[in-house]
C-alpha positions in Angstrom: -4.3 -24.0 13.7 -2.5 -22.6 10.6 -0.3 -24.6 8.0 2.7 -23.7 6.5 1.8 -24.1 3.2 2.4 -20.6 1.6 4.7 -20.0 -1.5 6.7 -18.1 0.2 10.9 -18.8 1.0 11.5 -20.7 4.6 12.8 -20.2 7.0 10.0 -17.4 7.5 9.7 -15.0 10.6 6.5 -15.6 12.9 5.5 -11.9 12.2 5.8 -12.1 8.8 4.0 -15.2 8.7 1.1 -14.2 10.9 0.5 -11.0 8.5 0.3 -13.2 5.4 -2.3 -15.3 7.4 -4.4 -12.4 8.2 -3.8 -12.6 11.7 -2.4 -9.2 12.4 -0.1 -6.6 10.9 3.9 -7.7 12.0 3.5 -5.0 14.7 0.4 -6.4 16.2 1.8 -10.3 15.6 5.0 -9.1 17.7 2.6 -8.3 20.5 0.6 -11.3 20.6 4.3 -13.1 20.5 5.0 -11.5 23.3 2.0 -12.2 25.4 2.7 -15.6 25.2 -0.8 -15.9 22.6 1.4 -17.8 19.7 2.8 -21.4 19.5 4.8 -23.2 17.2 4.6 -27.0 17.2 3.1 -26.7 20.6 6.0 -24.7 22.1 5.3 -21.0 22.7 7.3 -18.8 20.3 9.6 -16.5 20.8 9.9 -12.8 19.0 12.4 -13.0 16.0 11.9 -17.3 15.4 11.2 -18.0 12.1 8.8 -21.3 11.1 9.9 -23.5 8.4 7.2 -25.4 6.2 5.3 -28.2 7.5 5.4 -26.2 11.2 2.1 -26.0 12.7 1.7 -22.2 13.9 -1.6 -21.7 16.6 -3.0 -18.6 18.3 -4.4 -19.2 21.7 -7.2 -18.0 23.0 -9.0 -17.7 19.3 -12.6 -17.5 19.7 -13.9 -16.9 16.0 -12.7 -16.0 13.0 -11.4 -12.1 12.4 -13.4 -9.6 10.5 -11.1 -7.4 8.2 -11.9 -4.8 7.2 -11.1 -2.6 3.5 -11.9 1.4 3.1 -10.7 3.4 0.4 -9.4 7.1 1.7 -8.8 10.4 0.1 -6.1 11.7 1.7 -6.1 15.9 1.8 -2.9 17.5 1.6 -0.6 18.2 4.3 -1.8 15.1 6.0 1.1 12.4 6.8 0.6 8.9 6.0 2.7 6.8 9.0 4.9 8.7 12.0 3.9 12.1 12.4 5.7 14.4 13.8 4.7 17.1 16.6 2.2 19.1 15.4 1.4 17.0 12.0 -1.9 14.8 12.0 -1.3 11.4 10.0 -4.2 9.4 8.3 -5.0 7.2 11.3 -6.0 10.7 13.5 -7.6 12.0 10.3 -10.1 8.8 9.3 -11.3 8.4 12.6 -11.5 4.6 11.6 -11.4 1.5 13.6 -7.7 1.5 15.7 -6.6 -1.8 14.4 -6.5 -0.4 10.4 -3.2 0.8 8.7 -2.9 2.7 5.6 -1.3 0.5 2.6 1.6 2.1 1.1 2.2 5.8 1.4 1.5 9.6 -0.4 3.6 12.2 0.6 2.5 14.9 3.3 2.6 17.0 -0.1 0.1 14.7 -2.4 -3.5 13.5 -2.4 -6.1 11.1 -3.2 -6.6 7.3 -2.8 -4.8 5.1 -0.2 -6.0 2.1 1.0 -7.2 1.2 4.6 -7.2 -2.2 6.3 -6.5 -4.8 9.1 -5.5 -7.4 7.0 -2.0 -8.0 6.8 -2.2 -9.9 3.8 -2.7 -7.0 1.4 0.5 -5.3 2.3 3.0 -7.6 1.1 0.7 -8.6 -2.0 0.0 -4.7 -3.1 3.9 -3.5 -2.4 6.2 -6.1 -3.2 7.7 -5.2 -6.4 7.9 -9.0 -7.5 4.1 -7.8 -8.0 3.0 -5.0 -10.9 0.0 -3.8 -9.9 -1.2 -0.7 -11.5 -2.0 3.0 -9.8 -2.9 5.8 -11.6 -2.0 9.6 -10.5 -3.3 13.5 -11.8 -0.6 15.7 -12.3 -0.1 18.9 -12.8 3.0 20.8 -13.5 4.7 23.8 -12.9 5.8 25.3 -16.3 4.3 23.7 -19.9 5.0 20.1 -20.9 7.5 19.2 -23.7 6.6 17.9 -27.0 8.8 15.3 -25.9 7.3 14.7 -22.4 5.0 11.5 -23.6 7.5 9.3 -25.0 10.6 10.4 -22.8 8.3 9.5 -19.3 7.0 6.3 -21.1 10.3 5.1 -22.3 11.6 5.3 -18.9 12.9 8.1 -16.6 16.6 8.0 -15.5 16.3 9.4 -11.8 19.8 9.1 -10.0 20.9 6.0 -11.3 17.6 3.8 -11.9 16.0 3.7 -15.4 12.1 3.6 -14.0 9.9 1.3 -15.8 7.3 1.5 -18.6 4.6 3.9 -18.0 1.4 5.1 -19.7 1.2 9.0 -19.8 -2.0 11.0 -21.3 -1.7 14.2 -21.6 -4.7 16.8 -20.7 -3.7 20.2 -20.7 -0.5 22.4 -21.1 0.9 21.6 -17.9 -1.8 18.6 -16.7 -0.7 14.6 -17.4 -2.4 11.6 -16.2 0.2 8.7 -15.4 -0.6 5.0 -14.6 2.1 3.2 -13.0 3.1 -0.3 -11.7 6.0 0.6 -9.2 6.6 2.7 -6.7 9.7 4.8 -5.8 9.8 6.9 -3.3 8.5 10.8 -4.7 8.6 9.0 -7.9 6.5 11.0 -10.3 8.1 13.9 -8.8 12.0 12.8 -9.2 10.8 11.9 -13.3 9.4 14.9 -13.8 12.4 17.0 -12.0 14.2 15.0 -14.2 12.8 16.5 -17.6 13.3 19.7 -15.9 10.0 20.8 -14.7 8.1 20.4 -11.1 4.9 19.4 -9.9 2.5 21.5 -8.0 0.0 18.8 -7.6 -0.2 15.5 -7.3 -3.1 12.9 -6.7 -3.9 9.2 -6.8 -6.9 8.4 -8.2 -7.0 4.5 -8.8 -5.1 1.5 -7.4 -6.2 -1.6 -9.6 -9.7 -1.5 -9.7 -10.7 0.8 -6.9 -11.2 4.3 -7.7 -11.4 7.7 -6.1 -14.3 8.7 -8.2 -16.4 11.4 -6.1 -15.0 10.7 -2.9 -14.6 14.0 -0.9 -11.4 15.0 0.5 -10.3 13.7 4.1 -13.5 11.4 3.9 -14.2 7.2 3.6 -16.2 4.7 1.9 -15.9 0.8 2.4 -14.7 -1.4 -0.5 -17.2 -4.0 -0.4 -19.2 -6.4 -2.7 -18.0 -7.1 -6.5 -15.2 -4.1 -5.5 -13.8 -6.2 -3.2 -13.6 -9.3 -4.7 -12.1 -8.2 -7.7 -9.2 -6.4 -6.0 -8.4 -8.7 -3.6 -8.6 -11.2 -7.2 -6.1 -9.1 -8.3 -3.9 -9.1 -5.8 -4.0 -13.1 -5.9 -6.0 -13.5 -2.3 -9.3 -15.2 -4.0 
């Protein structure tokens, strides 16, 4: 039996509420919805129903408690993140991880580095919501030299087609080599700012979300995010 007592706005939808449980990703709660596996104040729900707080939510035929599961991934280039296309290979096909864990967020087919992987649905909303500033930090490197002015113009805030992106932090380290932290996440963001002071990138990788870091970690390979790790990222995210 599950309360609901989250933070959250009600009316909430069943799927969305399952995921922030833990229970499954909305794709996998909309399945168990439709088996018939999911019941809302003793009445089997329905896909689309929202709960409201105070409901009580249960999951039938619950034997013990789930196990989730956390990796961190480099992803290589050319490797798609969600929905590949024919002939493409996306990070699920690549990891060669349990079925039931998604990749949280996305890097274009075009970038690298860290993403992470997991079952539990939980992270999701609490690593991408943008009511959330969590930090990620990203190795560049550009196509022609960097401005004198490049620093404080991409700290100060990037106008890229009508939004004014928010405070960054920007080293530079080399003639045409940055390293920028940020806490959002627009689509082909660092790459629309850096058009934007009229230059390109030719590579692009992540190399830290909050406290979990790409370090050594080979190309197209895994590790777990376990122990101290763990518990301080999923502290960070507000889940501990």
């Amino acid at each position: 039996m599950y309360s609901t007592d989250m933070t959250d706005e009600y009316p909430m939808r069943i799927n969305k509420y399952l995921a922030h449980e833990g229970i499954s990703t909305r794709r996998g709660a909309d399945e168990l919805i439709a088996r018939g596996k999911v019941l809302i104040n003793g009445r089997v729900a329905v896909i689309g129903e929202k709960v409201n707080k105070g409901d009580k939510v249960e999951l039938r035929g619950k034997s013990s408690a789930r196990r989730f599961l956390y990796y961190a991934y480099n992803k290589p280039i050319g490797v798609i993140t969600h929905s590949p296309q024919l002939g493409e290979k996306d990070i699920k096909q690549s990891a060669a991880l349990s079925s039931d864990v998604f990749p949280v967020g996305r890097l274009d087919k075009d970038s690298s580095g860290l993403i992470i992987l997991t079952n539990d649905g939980r992270v999701t909303d609490r690593l991408l919501n943008p009511e959330y500033e969590h930090d990620k930090e990203y190795r560049v490197r550009t196509s022609e030299p960097l401005r004198e002015s490049f620093k404080k113009t991409m700290e100060a805030g990037v106008d890229i087609e009508g939004y004014l992106t928010k405070h960054c932090t920007v080293r530079k380290t080399g003639p045409k080599s940055f390293n920028i932290t940020l806490t959002e996440g627009k689509k082909h963001q660092i790459r629309r700012m850096v058009a934007a002071l009229h230059n390109s990138v030719v590579e692009l990788e992540r190399t830290r979300i909050l406290n979990v870091r790409l370090d050594n970690l080979a190309s197209g390979t895994w590790r777990p995010i376990e122990g101290e790790e763990l518990a301080t990222f999923l502290a960070q995210i507000g889940m501990k």
